[in-house]
C-alpha positions in Angstrom: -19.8 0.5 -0.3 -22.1 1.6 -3.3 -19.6 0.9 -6.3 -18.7 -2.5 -3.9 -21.7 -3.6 -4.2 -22.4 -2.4 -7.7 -19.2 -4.2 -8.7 -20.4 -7.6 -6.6 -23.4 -7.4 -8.5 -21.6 -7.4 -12.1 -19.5 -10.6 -11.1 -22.4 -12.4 -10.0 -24.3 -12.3 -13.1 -21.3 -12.8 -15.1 -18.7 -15.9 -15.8 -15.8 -15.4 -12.6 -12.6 -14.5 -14.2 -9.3 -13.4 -12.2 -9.3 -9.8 -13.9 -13.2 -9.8 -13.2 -12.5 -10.2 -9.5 -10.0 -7.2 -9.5 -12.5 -4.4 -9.3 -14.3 -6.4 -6.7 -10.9 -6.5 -4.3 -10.4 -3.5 -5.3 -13.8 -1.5 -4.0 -14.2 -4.3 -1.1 -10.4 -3.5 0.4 -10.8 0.0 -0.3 -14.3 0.0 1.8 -12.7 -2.1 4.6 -9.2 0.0 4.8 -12.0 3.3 4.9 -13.7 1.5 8.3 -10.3 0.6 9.9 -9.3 4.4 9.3 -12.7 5.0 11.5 -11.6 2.6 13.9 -8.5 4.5 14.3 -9.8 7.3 14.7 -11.8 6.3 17.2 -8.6 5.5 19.1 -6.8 8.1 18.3 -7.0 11.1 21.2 -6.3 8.4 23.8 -3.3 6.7 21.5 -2.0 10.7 21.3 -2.3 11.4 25.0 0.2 8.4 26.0 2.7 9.5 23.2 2.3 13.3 24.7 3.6 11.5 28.4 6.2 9.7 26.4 7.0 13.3 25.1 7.1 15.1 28.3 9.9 12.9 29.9 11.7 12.3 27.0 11.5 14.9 23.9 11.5 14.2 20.3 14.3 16.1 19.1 14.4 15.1 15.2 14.5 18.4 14.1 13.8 17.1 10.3 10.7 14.7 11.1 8.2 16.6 9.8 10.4 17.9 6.7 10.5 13.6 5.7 7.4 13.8 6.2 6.2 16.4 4.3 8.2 15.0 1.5 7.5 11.7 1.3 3.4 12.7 1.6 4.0 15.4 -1.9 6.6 12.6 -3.8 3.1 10.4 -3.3 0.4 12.0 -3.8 2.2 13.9 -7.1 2.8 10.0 -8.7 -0.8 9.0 -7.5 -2.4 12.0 -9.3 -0.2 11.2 -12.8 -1.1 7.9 -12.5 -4.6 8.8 -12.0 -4.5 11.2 -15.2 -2.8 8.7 -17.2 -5.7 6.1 -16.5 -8.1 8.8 -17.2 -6.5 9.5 -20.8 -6.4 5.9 -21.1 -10.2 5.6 -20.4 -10.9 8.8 -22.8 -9.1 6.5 -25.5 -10.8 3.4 -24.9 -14.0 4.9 -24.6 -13.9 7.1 -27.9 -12.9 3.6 -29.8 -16.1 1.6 -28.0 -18.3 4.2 -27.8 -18.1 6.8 -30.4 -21.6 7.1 -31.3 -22.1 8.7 -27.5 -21.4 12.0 -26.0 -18.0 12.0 -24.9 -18.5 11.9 -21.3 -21.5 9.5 -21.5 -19.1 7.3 -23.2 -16.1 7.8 -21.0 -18.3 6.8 -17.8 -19.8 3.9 -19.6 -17.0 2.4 -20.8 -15.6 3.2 -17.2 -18.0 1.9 -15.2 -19.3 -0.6 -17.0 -21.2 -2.5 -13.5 -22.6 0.9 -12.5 -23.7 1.9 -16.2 -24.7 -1.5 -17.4 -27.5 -1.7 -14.5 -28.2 1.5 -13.7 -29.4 5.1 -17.0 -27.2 7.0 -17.5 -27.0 10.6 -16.0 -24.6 13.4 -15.0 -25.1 13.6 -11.3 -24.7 9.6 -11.1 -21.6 9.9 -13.4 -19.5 12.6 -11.6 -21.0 10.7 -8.5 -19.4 7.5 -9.4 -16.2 9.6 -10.5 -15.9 10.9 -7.4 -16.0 7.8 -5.4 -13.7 6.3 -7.7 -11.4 9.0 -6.8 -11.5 8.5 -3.4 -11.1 4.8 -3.3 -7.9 5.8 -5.7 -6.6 7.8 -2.8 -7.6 5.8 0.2 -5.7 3.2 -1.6 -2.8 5.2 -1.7 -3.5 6.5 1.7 -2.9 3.6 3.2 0.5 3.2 2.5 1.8 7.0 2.4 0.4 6.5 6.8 2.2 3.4 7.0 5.3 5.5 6.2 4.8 8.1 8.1 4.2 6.6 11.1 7.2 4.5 10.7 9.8 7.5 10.6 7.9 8.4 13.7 8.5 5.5 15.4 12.0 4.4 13.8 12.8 8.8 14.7 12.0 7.4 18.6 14.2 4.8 18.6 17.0 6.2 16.7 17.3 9.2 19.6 18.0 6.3 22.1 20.8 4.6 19.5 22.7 7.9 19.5 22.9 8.3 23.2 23.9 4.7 23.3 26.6 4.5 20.2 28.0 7.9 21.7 28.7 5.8 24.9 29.8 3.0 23.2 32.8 1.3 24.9 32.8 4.3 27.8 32.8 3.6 31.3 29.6 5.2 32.2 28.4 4.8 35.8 25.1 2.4 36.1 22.3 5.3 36.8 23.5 6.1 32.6 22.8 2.5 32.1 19.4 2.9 34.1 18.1 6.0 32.1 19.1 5.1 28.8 16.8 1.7 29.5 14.3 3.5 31.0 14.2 5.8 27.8 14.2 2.5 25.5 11.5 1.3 27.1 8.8 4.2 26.6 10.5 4.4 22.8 9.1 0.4 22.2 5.8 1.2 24.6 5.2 3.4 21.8 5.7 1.0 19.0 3.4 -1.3 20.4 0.4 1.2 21.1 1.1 2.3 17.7 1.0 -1.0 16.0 -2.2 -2.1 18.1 -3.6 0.6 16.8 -2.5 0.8 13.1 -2.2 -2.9 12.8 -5.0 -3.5 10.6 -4.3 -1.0 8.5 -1.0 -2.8 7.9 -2.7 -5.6 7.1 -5.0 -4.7 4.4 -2.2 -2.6 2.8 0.4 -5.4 2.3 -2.5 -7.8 1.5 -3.5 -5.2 -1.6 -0.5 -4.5 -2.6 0.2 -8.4 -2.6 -2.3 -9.3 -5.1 -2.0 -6.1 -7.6 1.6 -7.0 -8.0 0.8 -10.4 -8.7 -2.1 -9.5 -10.7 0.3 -7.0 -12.8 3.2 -9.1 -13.6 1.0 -12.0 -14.6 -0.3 -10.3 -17.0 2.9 -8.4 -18.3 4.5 -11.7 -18.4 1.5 -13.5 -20.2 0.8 -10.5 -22.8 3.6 -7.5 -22.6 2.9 -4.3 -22.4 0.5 -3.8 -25.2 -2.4 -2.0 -23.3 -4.7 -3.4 -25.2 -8.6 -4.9 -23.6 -12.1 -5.1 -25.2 -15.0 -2.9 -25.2 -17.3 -3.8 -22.1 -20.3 -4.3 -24.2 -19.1 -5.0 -27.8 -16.4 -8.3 -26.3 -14.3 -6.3 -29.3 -10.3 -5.5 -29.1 -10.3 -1.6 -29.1 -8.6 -0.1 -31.6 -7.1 3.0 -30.2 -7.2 6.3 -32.4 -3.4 7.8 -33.0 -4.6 11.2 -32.8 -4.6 11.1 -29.0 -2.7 13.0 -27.3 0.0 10.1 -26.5 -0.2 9.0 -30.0 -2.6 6.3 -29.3 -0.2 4.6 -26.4 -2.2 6.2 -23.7 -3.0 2.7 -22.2 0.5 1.3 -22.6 2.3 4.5 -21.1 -0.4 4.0 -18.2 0.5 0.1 -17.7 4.1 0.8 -17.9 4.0 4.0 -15.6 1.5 2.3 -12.8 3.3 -1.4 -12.7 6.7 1.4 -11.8 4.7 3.0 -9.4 2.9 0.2 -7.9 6.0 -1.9 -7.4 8.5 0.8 -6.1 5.5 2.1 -3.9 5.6 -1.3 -2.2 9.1 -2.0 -1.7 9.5 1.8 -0.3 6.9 1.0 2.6 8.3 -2.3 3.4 11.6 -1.4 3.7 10.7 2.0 5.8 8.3 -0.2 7.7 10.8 -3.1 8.8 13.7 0.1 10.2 11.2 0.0 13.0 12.6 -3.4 13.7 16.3 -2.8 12.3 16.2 0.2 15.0 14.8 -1.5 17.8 17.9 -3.7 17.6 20.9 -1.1 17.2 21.2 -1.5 20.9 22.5 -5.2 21.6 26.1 -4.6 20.0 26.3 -1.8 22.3 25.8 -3.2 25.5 28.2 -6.3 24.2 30.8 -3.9 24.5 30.6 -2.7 27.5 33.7 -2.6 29.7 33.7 -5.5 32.5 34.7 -3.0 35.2 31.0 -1.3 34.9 29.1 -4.0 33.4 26.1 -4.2 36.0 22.4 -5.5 36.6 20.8 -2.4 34.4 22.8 -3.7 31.3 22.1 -7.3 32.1 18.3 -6.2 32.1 18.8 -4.3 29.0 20.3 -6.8 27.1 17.8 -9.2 28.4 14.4 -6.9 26.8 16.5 -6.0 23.5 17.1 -9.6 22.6 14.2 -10.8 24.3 11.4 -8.7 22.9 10.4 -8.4 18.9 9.9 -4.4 18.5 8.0 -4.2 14.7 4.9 -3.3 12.8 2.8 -6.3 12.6 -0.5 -6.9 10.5 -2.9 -8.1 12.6 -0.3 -9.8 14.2 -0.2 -12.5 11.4 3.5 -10.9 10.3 5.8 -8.6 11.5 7.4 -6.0 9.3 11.3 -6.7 8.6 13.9 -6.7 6.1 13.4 -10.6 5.8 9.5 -10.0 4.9 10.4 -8.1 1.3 12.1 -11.5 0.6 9.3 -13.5 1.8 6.8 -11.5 -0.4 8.7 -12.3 -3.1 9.0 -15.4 -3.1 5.5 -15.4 -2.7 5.5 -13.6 -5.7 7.1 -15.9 -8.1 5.4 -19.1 -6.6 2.1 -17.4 -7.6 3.4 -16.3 -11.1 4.7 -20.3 -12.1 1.1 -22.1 -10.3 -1.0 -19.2 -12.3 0.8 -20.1 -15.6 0.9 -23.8 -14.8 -3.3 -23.5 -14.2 -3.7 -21.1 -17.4 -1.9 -23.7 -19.6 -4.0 -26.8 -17.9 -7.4 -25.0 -18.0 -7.5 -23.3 -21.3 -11.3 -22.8 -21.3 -10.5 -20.0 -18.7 -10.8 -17.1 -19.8 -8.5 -14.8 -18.1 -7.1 -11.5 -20.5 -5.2 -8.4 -20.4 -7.1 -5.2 -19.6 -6.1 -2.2 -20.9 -5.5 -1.1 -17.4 -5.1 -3.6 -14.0 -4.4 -0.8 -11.2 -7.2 0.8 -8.8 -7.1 3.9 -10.0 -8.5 2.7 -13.9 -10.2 -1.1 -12.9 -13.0 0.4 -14.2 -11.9 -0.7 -17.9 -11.2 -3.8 -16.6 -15.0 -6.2 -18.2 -16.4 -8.1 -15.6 -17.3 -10.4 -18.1 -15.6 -13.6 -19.7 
């Protein structure tokens, strides 16, 4: 809430340009996505207890759950922390360029934070202060979607248990109490998706929704100005001119664009597509119960048919969307409609002043000037 505000302050007393609004997104989404985590876990013990019934009638028995888990959480966090020591060499760079005359970290945190340093003296405590909550928004941010995937093997790990009873008695003549049970078992599996997603929904929301405008953000500006990693100083309105003696040879900012615009992108894709097997899952079933021999086709797989085609088993943000495969190609789509109108309105109001930062992802907006 404090660099939120700090950051609001900065773009109200300064011309509104789109990479000025970045940090602003940034901090506000960030602060929002950090109250629907309390709202969760408000929720939480009583969403727990009706999985734990779920449990007791009908075990979990993916054996490598929490192996995927544990995986996917370390493969994360490790390219979250490189990104955020790449931005942090990028800053160092930028800042001994803008502000040489200053003590190293004095300068860093300046040219960092320029709306908390710009308003507020400089000191130690309030620099490793705002350090640390810039950290923390970094890895909320991040947060966000490494739960999103978790609790989607979770949920997709339910359903699948119920596909592999059903595919192994595909095309069987199986009495209709197997038909009953395996129905009865579908049902708490998607009972489940739904608490889970009534629950989590929000925090689906807000994570699609960032990720949305960074990418756009991101590959507008790689398509209007390349990689260079190249901004200005946030108090000189000078190009910085980057020292080759760092430790990347002076292409700590490009390195950073290039290695974030990676991450941010396959980051995306990875929790959409893990996301929408939730749905893909919840639908394994319908072939199944096609093929079942007329002699033992009965009410229970009439019924079964009925809720698998009948009922949409997803993720949903907010309930605006629902996560499936088809949703990566409506985000993309998205994508490039919002790449042509930006270029279309760049080129038709050229007074606008909208540049290349040195770097455009949460974890290093704080090089990114708030003014025009």
């Amino acid at each position: 809430m404090f660099m939120a505000v700090l950051c609001i302050n900065k773009l109200a007393r300064s011309n509104v340009t789109l990479n000025g609004t970045s940090p602003v997104i940034f901090y506000v989404t960030t602060c929002v996505t950090m109250l629907m985590f309390f709202q969760v876990a408000r929720r939480w013990p009583q969403l727990v207890q009706h999985i734990a019934k779920a449990e007791d009638m009908d075990p979990n028995f993916d054996c490598g759950l929490a192996k995927k888990c544990n995986i996917t959480c370390a493969v994360v966090l490790i390219l979250a922390l490189l990104e955020h020591i790449l931005s942090l060499l990028s800053a160092f760079a930028g800042a001994a360029a803008c502000y040489g005359n200053m003590d190293s970290y004095q300068g860093f945190v300046t040219h960092f934070y320029p709306w908390v340093f710009n308003y507020l003296p400089y000191s130690l405590v309030l620099g490793i202060i705002t350090q640390f909550l810039h950290f923390q928004s970094t890895f909320i941010w991040n947060f966000s979607d490494l739960f999103v995937i978790c609790m989607s093997y979770y949920l997709t790990s339910r359903l699948e248990q119920v596909n592999k009873k059903l595919l192994a008695a595909q095309g069987k003549y199986l009495p209709e109490v197997f038909w009953r049970a395996t129905r009865e078992d579908y049902c708490r599996a998607t009972q489940i998706v739904r608490k889970v997603d009534d629950v989590i929904s929000g925090v689906v929301f807000i994570s699609f929704a960032n990720n949305l405008f960074f990418i756009c953000l991101q590959l507008f500006n790689t398509l209007e100005d390349g990689l260079k990693g190249t901004g200005e100083c946030s108090n000189k309105g000078k190009k910085i001119v980057v020292s080759k003696n760092g430790p990347l040879g002076g292409h700590e900012a490009a390195t950073y664009f290039l290695f974030s615009l990676v991450y941010l992108l396959s980051r995306s894709v990875a929790v959409s597509l893990i996301a929408s097997q939730v749905n893909s899952a919840s639908a394994v079933p319908a072939p199944v119960l096609y093929d079942v021999p007329s002699p033992v086709y009965c009410v229970e797989v009439q019924r079964f048919l009925d809720q698998v085609n009948g009922d949409k088993v997803a993720l949903s943000g907010l309930q605006f969307f629902s996560v499936t495969k088809g949703l990566l190609l409506t985000v993309a789509g998205t994508i490039v409609t919002y790449e042509l109108v930006m270029f279309q309105f760049n080129s038709s109001t050229p007074t606008l002043n909208i540049t290349a930062p040195t770097v455009l992802t949460p974890s290093t907006l704080s090089l990114t000037t708030l003014s025009s």
